[in-house]
TORRO-773739 format. One record per residue: residue in one letter; z negated, x, y of N, C-alpha, C in turn. Coordinates in steps of 0.05 Angstrom, whole numbers, plus 5000, padded with zeros to 4 digits. Atoms other than C-alpha are relative to their C-alpha. Example, Ala and Ser with C-alpha at 12.3 -4.5 7.8 and 13.67 -1.06 7.14 Angstrom:
<sites>
A500050184976484452464910500050185024;S500149844976485752734979498649855022;
</sites>
This chain:
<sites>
X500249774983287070273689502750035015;X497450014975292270313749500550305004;X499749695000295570983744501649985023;X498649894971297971293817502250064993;X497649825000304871443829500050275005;X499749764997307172163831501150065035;X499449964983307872393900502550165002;X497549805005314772673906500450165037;X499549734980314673423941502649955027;X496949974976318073364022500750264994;X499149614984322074054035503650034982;X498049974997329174304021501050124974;X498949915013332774393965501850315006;X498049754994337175163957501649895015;X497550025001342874773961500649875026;X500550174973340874374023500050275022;X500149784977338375014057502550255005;X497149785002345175434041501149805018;X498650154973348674804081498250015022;X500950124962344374724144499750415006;X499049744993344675554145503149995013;X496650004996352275474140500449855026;X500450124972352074954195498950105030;X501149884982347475274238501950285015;X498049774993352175964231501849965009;X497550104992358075554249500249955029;X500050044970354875304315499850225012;X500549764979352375974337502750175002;X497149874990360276264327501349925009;X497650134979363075674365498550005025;X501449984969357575724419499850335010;X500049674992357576564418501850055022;X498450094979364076494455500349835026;X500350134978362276084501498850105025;X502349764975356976504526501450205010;X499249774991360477064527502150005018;X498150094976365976744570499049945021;X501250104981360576474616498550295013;X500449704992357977244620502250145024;X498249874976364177444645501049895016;X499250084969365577024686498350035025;X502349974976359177154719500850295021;X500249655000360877874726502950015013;X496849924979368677814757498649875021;X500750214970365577244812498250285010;X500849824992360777874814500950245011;X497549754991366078424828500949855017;X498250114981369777894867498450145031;X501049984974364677874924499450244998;X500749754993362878584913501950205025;X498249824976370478704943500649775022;X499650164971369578124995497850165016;X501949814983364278575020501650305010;X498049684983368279205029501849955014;X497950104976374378825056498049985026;X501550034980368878625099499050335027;X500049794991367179315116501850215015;X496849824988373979605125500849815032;X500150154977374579015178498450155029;X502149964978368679235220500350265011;X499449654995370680065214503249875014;X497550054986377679725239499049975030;X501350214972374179325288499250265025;X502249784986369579955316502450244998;X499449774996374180555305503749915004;X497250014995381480145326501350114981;X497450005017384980315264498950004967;X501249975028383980275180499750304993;X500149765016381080825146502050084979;X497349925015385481345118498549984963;X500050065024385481285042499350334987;X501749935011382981955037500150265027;X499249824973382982615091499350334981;X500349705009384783335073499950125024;X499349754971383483945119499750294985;X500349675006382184765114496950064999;X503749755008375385135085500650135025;X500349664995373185745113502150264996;X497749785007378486125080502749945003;X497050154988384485685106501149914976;X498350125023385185315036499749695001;X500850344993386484535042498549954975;X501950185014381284135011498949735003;X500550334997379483434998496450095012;X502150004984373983265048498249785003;X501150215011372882515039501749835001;X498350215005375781875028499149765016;X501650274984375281135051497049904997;X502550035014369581025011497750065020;X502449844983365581505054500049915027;X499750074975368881245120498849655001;X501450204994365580585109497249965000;X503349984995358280755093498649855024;X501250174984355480535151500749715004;X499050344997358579825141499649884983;X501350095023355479745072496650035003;X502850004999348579845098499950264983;X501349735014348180595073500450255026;X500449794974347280945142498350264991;X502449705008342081405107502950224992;X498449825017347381715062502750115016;X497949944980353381705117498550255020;X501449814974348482195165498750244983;X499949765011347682635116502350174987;X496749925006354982765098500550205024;X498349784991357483435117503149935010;X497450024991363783305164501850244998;X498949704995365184035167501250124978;X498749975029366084125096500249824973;X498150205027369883905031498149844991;X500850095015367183444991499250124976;X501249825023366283934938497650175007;X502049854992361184284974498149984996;X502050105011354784314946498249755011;X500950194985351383774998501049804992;X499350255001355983314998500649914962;X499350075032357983324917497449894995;X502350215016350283154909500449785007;X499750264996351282554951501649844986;X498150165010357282334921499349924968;X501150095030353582304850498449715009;X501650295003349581674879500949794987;X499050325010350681004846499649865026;X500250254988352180464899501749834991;X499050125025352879974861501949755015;X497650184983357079574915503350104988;X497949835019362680114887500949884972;X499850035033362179864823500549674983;X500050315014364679234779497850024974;X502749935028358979084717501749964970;X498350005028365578904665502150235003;X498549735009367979664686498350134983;X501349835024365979964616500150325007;X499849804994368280654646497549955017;X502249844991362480774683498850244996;X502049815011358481294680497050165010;X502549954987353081274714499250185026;X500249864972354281734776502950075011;X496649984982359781754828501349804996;X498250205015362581104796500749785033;X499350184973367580684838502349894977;X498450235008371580124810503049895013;X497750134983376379944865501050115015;X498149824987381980244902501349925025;X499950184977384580084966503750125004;X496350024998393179984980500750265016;X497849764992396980634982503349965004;X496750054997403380304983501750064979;X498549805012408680694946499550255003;X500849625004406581434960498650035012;X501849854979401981874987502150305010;X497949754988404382565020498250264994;X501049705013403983325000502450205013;X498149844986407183915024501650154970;X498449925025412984134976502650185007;X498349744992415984764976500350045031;X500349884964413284955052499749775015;X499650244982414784275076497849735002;X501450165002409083815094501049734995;X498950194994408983085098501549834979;X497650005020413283045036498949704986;X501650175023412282295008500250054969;X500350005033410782304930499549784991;X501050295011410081764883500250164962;X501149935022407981774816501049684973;X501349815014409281774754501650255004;X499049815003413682274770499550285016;X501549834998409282644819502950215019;X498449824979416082844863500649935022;X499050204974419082684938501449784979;X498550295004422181954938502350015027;X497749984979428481874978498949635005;X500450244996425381165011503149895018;X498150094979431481065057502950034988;X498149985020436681305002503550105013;X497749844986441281685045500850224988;X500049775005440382284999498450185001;X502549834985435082675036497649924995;X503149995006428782865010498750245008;X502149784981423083255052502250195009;X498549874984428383595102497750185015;X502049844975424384155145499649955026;X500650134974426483865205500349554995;X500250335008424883035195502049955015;X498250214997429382845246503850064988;X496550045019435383115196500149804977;X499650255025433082495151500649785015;X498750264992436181975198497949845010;X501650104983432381465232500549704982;X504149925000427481115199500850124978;X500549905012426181625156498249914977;X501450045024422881655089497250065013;X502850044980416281845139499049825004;X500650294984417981255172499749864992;X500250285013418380765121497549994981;X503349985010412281035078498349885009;X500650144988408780795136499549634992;X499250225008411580095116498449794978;X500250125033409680025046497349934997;X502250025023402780085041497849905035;X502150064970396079955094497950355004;X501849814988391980605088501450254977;X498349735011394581385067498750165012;X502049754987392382095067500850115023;X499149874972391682385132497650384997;X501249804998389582985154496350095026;X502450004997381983195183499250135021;X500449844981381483585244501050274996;X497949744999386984005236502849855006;X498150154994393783895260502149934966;X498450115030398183485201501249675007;X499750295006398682775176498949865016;X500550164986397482235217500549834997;X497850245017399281575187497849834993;X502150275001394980925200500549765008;X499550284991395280195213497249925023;X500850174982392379785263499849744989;X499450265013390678995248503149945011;X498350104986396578865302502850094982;X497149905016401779385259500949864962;X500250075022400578955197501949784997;X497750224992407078575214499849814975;X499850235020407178165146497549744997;X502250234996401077815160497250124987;X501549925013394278085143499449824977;X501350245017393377355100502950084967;X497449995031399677645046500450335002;X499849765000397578355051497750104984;X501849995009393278685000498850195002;X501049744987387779135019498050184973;X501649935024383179234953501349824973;X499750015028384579274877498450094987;X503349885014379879364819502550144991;X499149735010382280024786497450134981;X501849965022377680224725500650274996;X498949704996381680894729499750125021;X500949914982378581164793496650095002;X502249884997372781514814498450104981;X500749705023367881934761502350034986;X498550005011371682184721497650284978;X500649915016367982484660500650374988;X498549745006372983044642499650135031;X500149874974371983254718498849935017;X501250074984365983144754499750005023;X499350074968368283294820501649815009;X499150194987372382764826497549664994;X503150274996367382084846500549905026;X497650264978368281474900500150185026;X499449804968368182104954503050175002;X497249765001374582474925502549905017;X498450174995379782404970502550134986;X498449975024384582514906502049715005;X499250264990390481984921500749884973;X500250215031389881774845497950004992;X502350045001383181774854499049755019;X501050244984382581224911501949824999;X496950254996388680844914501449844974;X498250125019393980394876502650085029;X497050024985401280404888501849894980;X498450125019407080084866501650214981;X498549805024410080444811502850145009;X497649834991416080994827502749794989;X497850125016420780614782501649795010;X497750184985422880054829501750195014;X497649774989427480674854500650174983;X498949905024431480894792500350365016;X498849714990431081644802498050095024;X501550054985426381604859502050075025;X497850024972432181444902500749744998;X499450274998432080724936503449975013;X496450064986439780814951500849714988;X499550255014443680154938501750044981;X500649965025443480024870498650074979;X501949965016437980334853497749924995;X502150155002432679874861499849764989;X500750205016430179404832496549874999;X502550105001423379074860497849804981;X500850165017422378664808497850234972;X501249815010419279264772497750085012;X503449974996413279324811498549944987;X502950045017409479064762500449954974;X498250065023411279104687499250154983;X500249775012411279534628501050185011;X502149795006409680184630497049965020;X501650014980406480174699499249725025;X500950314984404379444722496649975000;X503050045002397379144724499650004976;X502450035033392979234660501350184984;X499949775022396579784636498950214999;X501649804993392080314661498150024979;X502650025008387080064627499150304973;X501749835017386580534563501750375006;X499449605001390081274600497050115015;X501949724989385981824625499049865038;X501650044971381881794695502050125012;X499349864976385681864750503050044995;X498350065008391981744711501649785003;X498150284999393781064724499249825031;X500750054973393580914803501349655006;X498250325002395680124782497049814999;X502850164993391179534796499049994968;X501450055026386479474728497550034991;X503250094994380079124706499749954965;X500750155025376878904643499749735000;X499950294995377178194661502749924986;X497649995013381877864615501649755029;X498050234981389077574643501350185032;X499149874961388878034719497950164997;X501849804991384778384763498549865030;X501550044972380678224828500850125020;X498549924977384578284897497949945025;X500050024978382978304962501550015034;X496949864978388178235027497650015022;X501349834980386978485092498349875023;X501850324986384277815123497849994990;X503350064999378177865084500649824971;X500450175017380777335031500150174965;X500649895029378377474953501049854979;X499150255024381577154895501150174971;X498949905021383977314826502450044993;X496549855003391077644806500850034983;X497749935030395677534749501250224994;X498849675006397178154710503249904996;X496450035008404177764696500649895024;X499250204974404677564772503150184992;X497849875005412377694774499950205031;X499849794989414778354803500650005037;X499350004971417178164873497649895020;X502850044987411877764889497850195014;X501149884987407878314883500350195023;X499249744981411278904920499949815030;X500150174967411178394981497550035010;X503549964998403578364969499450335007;X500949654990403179104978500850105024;X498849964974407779185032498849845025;X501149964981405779285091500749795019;X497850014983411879095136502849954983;X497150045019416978775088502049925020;X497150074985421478455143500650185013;X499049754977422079155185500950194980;X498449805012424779545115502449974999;X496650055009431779635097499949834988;X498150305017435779105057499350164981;X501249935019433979564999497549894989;X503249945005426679625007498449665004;X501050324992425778825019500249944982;X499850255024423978314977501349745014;X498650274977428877744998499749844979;X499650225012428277324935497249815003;X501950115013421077124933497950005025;X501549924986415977034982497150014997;X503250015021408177244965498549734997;X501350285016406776494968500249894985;X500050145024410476334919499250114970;
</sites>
């Protein structure tokens, strides 16, 4: 009688299936990373072109209204109290394809005004990068457009007065001594007015009232619109959670802008000796340090994208930006008109190509 062999059971021992687990878990934590690098990178190339489209826009409001939009415009209520009224944001609408929402904007009054504050709750999501975690779902704006070194405020009676921040006081740009004089032409010629001008491409002006007046032209962009930067991502701008009136309509100038940090002018006086351009970008206040203060706190370029942030100059061209670009480099990049400032206010070592 021919006895059958025993068929010996296919399938997986414990000890087999604990290794090809282990194996398996190993690939999915060296391939998890992968993905998630290939995510974000989807998502900056996505922010990138979001601000090759607004450069784009700011172009065409250049183009059509002969000069860049101001960076944000104050004027007087009803009861003769200045109030923010709108910003660039709003002055490009019709160049993002949102003519609906631009023709319903109240010119007459603030941006806080019930009308226009509902508008300014919209999501357009052109405004918006998808690796800014700050979001919040209404009013959200991502990117800031070049304030230079200061914006202007009237201080103690005296309009006009530049400020810079963090210290939130006049800056002596010309370092003669003289800060916000009542009559400007007792600050010498060019003036701290005059050189503000200089530093940056777009600043607050004033709204159909007499004031500020302070804009570029492509032609006044003496450094070259191709080494001039016109958009920054800024993750610290627009909603702002703790304060829902500010959103991408406020024209709040640490609400729309970047600037270079006060501190390249020890004291906020560029007299000689006191500067030091190489501080435009650095600890405390350089790129990517914004990232974890308060809204509306940190008017410095900063993104969730690791390494930089996403630029845009005034030519239109889009590319990515080292948070450790060194300090001169950048302040050149911001400046407006570097070869028409003082021997102070210049960057002579470095030029933004290199």
């Amino acid at each position: 009688m021919k006895v059958e062999p025993k068929r010996r059971l296919l399938g997986f021992t414990l000890i087999e299936l604990l290794v090809s687990m282990s194996i398996i878990a190993l690939l999915v934590s060296l391939l998890l990373p992968a993905v998630q690098q290939t995510r974000e990178s989807a998502r900056r190339m996505s922010c990138l072109n979001h601000m090759r489209q607004l450069g784009l826009a700011v172009h065409n409001h250049a183009d059509v209204q002969k000069r860049f939009p101001a960076s944000g415009y104050l004027s007087l209520d009803s009861s003769g109290s200045v109030q923010p009224f709108f910003n660039w944001a709003v002055a490009i609408l019709p160049y993002i394809e949102q003519n609906a929402l631009y023709d319903q904007w109240d010119f007459s009054q603030p941006s806080l005004s019930a009308g226009n504050a509902k508008l300014s709750e919209t999501v357009i999501p052109l405004f918006t990068c998808s690796s800014d975690i700050t979001l919040g779902g209404r009013g959200d704006l991502s990117y800031a457009i070049n304030g230079g070194i200061a914006w202007t405020s009237t201080v103690v009676g005296v309009p006009d007065c530049p400020i810079v921040f963090p210290s939130r006081g006049p800056i002596d740009l010309n370092g003669n001594g003289i800060k916000c004089p009542l009559n400007p032409s007792g600050d010498g010629s060019p003036s701290d007015r005059d050189l503000l001008l200089k530093t940056g491409v777009c600043f607050l002006e004033s709204w159909k009232v007499e004031g500020t007046s302070r804009h570029h032209r492509f032609a006044t962009i003496t450094d070259g619109l191709s080494n001039t930067l016109l958009f920054a991502e800024n993750v610290r701008v627009g909603y702002d959670p703790k304060n829902p009136q500010k959103t991408w309509s406020f024209a709040d100038p640490l609400a729309t802008s970047f600037y270079i940090p006060s501190q390249v002018c020890q004291g906020d006086s560029c007299a000689p000796g006191n500067v030091s351009l190489g501080n435009a970008n650095g600890a405390p206040h350089g790129i990517n340090y914004g990232i974890n203060l308060a809204e509306g706190e940190a008017p410095w370029p900063s993104a969730f994208h690791q390494g930089g942030v996403n630029v845009v100059f005034t030519d239109g061209r889009a590319t990515f930006l080292s948070e450790n670009i060194n300090g001169n480099v950048y302040y050149s990049m911001v400046t407006s008109q570097g070869l028409s400032l003082p021997a102070q206010l210049r960057d002579t070592e470095l030029s933004p190509a290199q």
